[in-house]
N, CA, C and O atoms as a printed pandas DataFrame, in Angstrom:
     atom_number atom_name residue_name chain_id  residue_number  x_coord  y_coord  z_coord
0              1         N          UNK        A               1   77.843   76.666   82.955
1              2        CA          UNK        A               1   77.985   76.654   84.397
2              3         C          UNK        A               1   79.414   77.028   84.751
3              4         O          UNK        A               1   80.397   76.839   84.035
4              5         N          UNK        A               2   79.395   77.525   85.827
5              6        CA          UNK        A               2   80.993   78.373   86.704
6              7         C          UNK        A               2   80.687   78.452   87.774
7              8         O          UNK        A               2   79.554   78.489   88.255
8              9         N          UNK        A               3   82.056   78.502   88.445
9             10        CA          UNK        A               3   82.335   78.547   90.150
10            11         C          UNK        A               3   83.493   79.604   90.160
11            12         O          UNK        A               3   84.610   79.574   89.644
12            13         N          UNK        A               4   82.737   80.724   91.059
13            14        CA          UNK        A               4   83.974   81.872   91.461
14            15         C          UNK        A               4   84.667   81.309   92.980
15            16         O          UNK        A               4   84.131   80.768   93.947
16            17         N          UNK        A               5   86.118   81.706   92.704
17            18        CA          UNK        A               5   86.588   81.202   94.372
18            19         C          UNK        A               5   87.300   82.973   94.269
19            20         O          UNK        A               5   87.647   83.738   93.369
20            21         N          UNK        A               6   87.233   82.989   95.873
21            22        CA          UNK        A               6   87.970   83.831   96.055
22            23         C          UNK        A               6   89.061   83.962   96.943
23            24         O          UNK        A               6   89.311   82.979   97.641
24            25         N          UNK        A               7   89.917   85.195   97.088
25            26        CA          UNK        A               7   90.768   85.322   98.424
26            27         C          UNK        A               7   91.214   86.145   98.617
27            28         O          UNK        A               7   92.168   86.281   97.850
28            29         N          UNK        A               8   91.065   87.287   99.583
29            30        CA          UNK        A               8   91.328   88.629   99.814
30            31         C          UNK        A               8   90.917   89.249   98.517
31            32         O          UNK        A               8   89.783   88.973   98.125
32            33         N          UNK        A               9   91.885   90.289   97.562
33            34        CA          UNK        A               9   90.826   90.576   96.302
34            35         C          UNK        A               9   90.986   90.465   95.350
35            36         O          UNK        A               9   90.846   91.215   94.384
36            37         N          UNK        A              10   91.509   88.897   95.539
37            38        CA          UNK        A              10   91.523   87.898   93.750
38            39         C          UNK        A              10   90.517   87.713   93.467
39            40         O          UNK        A              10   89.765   88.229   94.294
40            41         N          UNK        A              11   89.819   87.052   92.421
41            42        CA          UNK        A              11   88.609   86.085   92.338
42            43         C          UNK        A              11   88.995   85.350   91.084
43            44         O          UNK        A              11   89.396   86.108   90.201
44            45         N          UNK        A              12   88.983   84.353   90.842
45            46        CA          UNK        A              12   89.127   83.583   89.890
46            47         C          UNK        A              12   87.731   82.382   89.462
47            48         O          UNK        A              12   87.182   81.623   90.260
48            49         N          UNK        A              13   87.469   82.510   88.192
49            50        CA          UNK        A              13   86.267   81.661   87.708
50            51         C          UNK        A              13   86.710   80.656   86.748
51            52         O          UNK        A              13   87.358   80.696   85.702
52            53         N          UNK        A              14   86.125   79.698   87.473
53            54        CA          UNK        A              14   86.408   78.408   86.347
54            55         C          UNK        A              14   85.318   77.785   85.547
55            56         O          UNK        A              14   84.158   77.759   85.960
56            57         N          UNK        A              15   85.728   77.224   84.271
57            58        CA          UNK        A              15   84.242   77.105   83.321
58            59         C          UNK        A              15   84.111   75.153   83.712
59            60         O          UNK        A              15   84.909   74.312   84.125
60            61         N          UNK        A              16   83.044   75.144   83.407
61            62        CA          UNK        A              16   82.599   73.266   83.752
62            63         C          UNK        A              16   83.270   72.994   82.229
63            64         O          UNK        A              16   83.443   73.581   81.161
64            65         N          UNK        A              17   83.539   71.625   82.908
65            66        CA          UNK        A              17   83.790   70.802   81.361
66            67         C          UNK        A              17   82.740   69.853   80.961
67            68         O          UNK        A              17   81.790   69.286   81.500
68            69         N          UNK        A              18   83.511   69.930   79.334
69            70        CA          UNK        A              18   82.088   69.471   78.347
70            71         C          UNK        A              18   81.557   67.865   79.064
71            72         O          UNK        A              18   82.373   67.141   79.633
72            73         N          UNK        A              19   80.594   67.618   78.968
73            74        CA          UNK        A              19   80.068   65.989   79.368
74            75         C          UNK        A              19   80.711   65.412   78.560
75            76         O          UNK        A              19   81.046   65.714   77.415
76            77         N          UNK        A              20   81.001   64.025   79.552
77            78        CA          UNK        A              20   82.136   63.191   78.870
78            79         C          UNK        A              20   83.437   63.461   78.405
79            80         O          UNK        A              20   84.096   62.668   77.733
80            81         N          UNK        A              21   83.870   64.762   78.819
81            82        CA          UNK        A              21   85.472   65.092   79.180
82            83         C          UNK        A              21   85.913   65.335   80.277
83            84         O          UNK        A              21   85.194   65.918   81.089
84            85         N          UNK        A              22   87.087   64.992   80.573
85            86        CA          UNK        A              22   87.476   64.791   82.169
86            87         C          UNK        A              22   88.659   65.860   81.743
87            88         O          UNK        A              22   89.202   66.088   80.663
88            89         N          UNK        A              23   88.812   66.391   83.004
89            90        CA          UNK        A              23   88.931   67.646   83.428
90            91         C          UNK        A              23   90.562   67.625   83.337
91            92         O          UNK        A              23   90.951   67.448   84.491
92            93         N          UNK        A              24   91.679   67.730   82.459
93            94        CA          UNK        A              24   93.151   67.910   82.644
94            95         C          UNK        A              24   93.848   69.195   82.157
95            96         O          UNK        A              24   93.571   70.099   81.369
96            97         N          UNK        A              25   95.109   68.809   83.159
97            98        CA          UNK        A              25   96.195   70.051   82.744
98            99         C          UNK        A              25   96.485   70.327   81.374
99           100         O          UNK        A              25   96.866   69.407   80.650
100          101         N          UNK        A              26   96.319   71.766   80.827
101          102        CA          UNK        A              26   96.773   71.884   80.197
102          103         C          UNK        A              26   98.046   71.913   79.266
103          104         O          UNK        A              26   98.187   72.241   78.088
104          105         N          UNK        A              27   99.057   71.375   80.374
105          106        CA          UNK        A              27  100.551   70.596   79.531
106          107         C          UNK        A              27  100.080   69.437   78.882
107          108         O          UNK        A              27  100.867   69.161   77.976
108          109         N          UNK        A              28   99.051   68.554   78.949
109          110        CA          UNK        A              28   98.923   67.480   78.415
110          111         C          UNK        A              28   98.527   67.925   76.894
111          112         O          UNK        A              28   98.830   67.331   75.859
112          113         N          UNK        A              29   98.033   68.709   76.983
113          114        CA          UNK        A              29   97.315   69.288   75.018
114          115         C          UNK        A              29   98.696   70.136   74.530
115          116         O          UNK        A              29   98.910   70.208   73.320
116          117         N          UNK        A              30   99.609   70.761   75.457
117          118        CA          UNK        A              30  100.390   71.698   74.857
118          119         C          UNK        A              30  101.835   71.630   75.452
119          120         O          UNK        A              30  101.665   70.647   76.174
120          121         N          UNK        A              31  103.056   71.968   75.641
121          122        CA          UNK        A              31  103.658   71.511   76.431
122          123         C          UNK        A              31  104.006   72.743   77.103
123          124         O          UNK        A              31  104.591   72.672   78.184
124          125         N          UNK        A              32  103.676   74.029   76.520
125          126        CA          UNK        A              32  103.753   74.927   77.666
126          127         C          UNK        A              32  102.199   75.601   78.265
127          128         O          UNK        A              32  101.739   76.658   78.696
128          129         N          UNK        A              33  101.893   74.555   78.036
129          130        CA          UNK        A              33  100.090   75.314   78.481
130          131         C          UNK        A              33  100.369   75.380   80.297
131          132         O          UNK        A              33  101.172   75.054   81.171
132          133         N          UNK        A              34   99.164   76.002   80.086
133          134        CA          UNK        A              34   98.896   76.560   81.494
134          135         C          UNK        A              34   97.728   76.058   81.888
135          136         O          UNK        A              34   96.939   75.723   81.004
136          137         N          UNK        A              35   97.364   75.896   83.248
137          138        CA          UNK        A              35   96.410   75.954   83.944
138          139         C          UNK        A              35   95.274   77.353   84.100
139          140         O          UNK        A              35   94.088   77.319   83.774
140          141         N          UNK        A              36   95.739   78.105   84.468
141          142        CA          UNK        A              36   95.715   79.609   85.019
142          143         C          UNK        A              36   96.872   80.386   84.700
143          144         O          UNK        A              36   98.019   79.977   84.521
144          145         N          UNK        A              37   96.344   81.801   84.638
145          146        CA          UNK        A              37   97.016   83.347   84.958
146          147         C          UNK        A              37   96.307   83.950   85.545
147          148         O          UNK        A              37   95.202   84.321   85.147
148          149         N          UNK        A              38   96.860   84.201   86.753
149          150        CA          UNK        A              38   96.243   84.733   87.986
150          151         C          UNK        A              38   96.755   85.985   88.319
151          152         O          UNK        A              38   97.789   85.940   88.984
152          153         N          UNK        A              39   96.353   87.009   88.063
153          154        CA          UNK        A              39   96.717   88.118   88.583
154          155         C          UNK        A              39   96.629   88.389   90.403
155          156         O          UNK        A              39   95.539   88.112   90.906
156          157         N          UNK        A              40   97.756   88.920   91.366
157          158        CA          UNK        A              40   97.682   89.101   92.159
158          159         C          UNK        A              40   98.370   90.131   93.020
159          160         O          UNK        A              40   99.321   90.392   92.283
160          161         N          UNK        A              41   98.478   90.649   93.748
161          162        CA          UNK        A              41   99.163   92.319   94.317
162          163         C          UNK        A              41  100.621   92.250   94.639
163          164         O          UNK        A              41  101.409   93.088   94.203
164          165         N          UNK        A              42  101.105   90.902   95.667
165          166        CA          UNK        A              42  102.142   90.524   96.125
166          167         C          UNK        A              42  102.599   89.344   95.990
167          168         O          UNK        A              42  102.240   88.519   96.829
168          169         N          UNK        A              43  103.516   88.921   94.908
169          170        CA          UNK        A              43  103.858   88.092   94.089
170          171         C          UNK        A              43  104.946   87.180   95.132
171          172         O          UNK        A              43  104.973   85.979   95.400
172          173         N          UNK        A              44  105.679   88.156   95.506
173          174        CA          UNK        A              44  106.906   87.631   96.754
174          175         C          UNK        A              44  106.184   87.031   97.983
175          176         O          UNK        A              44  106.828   86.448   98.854
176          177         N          UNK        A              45  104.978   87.163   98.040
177          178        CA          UNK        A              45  104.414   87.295   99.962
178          179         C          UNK        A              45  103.800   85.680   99.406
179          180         O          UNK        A              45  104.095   84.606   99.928
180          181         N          UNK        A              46  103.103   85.833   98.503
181          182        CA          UNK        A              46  102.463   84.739   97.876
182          183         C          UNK        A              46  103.984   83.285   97.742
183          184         O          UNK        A              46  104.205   82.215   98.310
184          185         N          UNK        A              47  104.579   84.000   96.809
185          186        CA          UNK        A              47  105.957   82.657   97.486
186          187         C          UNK        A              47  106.318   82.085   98.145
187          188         O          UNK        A              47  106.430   80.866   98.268
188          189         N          UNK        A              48  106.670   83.244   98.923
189          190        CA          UNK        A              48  106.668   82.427  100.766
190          191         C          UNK        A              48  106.010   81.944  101.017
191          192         O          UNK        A              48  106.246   80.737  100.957
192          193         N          UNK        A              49  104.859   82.271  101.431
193          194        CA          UNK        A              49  103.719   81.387  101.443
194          195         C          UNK        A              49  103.721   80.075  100.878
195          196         O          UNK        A              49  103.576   79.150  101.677
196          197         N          UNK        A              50  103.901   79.706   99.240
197          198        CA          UNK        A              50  103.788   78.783   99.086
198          199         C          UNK        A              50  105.317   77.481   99.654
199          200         O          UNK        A              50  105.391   76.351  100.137
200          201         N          UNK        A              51  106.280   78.581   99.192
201          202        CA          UNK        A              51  107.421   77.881  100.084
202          203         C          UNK        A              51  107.410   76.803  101.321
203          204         O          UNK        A              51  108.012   75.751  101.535
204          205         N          UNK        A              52  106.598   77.446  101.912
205          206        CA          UNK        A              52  106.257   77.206  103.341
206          207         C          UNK        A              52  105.431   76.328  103.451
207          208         O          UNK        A              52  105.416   75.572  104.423
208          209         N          UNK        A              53  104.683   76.270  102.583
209          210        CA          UNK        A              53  103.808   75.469  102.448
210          211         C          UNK        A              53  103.873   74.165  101.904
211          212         O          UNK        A              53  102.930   73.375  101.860
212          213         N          UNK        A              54  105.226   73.933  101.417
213          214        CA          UNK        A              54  105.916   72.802  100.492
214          215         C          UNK        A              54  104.896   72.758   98.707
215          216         O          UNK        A              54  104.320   71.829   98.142
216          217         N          UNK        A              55  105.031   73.797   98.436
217          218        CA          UNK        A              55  104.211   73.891   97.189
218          219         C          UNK        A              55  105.042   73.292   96.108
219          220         O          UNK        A              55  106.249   73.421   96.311
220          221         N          UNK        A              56  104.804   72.842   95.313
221          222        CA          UNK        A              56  105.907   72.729   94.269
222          223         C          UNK        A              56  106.130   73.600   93.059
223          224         O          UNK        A              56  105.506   73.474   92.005
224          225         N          UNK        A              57  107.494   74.897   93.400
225          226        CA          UNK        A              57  108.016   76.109   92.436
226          227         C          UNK        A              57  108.513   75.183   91.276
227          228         O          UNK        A              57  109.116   74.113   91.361
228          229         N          UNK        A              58  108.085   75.906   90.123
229          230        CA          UNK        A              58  108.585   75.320   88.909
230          231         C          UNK        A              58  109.874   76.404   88.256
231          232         O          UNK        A              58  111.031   76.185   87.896
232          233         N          UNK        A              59  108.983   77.704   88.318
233          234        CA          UNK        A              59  110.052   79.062   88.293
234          235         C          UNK        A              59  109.799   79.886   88.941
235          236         O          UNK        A              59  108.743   79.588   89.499
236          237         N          UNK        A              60  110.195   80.999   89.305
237          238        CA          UNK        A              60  110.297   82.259   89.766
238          239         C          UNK        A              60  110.824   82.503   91.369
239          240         O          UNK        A              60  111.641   81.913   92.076
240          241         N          UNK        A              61  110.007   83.582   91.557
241          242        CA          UNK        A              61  109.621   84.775   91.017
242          243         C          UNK        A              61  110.605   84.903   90.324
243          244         O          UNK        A              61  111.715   84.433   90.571
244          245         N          UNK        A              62  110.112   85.941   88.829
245          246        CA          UNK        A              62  111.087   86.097   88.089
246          247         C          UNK        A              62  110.325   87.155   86.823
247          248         O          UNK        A              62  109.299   86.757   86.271
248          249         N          UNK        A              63  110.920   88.458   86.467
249          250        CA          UNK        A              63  110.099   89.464   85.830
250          251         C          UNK        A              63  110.625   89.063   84.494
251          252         O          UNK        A              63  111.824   88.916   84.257
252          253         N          UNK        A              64  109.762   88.911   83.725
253          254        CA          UNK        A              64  109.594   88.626   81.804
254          255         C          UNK        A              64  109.733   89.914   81.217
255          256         O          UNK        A              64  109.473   90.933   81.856
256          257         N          UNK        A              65  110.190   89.932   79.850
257          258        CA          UNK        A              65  110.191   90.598   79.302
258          259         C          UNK        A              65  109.286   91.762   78.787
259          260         O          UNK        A              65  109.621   92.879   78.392
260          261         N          UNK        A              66  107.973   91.165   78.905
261          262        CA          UNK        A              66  106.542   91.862   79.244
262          263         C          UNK        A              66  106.116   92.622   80.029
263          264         O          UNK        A              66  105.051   93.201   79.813
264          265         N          UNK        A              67  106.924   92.850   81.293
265          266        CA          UNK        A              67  106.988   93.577   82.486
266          267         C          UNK        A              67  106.120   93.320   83.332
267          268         O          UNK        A              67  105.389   94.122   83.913
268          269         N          UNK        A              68  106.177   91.850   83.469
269          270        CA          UNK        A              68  105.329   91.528   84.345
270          271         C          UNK        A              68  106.115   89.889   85.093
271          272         O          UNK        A              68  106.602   88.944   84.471
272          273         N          UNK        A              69  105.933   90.131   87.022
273          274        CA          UNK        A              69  106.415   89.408   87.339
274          275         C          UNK        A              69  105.966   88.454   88.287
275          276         O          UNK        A              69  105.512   88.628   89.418
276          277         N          UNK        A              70  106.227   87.126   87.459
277          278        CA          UNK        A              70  105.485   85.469   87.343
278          279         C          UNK        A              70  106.413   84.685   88.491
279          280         O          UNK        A              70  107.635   84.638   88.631
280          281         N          UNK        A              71  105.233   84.042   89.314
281          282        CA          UNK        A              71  105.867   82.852   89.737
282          283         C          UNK        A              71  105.020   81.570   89.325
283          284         O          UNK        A              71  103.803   81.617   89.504
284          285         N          UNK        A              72  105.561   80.497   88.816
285          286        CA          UNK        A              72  105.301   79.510   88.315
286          287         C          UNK        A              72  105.324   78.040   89.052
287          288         O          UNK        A              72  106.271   77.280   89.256
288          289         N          UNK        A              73  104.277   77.952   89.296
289          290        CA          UNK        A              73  103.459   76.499   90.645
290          291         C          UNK        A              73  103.085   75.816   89.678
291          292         O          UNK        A              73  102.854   76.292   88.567
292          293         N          UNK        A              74  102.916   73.895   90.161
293          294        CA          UNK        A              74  102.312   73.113   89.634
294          295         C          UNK        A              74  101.238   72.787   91.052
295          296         O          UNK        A              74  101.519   73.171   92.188
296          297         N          UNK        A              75  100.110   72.087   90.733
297          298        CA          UNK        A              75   99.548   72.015   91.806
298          299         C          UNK        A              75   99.478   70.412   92.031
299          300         O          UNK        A              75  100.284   69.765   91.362
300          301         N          UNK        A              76   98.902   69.931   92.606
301          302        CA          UNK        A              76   98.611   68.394   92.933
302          303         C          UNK        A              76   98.314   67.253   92.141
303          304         O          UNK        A              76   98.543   66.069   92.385
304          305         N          UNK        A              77   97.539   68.006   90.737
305          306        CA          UNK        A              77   96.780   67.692   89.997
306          307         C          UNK        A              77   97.605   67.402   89.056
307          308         O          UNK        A              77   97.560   66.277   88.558
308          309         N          UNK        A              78   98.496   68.314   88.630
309          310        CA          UNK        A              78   99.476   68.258   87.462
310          311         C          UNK        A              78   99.234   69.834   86.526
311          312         O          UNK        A              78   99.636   70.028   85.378
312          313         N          UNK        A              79   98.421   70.896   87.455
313          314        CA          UNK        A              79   97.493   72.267   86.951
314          315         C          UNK        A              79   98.877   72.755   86.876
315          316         O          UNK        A              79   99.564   72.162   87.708
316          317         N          UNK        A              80   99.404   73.430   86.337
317          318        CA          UNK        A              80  100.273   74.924   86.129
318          319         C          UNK        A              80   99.542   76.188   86.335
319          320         O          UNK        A              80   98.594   76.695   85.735
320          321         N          UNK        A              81  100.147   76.504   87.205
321          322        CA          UNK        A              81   99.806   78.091   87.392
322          323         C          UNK        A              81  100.705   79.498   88.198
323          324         O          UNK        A              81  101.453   79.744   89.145
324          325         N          UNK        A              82  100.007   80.134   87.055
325          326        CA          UNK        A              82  101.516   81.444   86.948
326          327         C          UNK        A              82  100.485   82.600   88.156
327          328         O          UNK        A              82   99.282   82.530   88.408
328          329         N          UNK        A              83  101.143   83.222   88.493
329          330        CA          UNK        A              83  100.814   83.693   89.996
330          331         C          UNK        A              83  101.461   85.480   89.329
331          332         O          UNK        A              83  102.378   85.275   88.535
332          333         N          UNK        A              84  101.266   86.504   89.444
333          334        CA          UNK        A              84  101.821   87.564   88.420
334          335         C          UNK        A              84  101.356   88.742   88.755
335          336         O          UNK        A              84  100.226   88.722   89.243
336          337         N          UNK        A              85  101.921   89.872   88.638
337          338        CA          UNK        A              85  102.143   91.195   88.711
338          339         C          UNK        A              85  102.226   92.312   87.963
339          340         O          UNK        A              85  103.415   92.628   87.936
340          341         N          UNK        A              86  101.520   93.138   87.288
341          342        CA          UNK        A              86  102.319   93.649   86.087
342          343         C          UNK        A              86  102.814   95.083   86.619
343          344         O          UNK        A              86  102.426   96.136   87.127
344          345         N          UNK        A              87  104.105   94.291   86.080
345          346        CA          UNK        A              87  104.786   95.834   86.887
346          347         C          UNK        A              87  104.737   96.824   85.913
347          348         O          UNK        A              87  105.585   97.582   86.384
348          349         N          UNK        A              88  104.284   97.466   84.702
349          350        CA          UNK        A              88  103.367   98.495   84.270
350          351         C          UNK        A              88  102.791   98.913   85.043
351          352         O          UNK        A              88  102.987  100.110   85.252
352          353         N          UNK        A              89  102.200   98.501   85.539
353          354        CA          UNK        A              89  100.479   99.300   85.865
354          355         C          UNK        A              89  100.934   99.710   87.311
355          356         O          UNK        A              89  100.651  100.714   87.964
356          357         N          UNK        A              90  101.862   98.444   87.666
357          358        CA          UNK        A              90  102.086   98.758   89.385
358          359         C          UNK        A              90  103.153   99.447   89.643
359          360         O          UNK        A              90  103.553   99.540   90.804
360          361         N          UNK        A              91  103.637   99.900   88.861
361          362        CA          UNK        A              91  105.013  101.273   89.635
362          363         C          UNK        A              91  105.881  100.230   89.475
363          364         O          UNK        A              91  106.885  100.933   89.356
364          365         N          UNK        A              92  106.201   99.374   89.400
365          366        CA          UNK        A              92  107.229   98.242   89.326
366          367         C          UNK        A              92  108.685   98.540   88.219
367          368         O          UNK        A              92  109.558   97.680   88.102
């Protein structure tokens, strides 16, 4: 079982967890785990946004060595999630 969410023309799918496991961040199994990698168009617009929103920034925006550029949110939950761009593909 899965649930797609969407927003403008992200979509992101999440898988159910196993019965009798409860559902946590992945820093708890790893210490740099992640929640999500979310690919999205406007990495900066999305900041503000969350800025504004009193989100809580952990890093960024900020372009990696990979050529691709991450901003790094925790969410409510304790979720990590990297928000990203690859500036390859995008003229970047």
């Amino acid at each position: 079982m899965f649930a797609i969410v969407a927003r403008d023309q992200v979509e992101i799918q999440f898988g159910q967890v196993d019965p009798g496991a409860a559902a946590a961040p992945n820093v708890k199994r790893r210490e740099d785990g992640l929640g999500a990698y979310i690919w999205v168009y406007d990495v900066d617009v999305l900041h503000a946004e969350l800025v504004e929103r009193g989100a809580k920034i952990l890093e960024g925006p900020v372009t990696r060595e990979y050529h691709c550029y991450e901003l790094l949110v925790e969410d409510i939950f304790g979720f990590r999630l990297v928000f990203a761009v690859d500036l390859a593909s995008s003229g970047g």
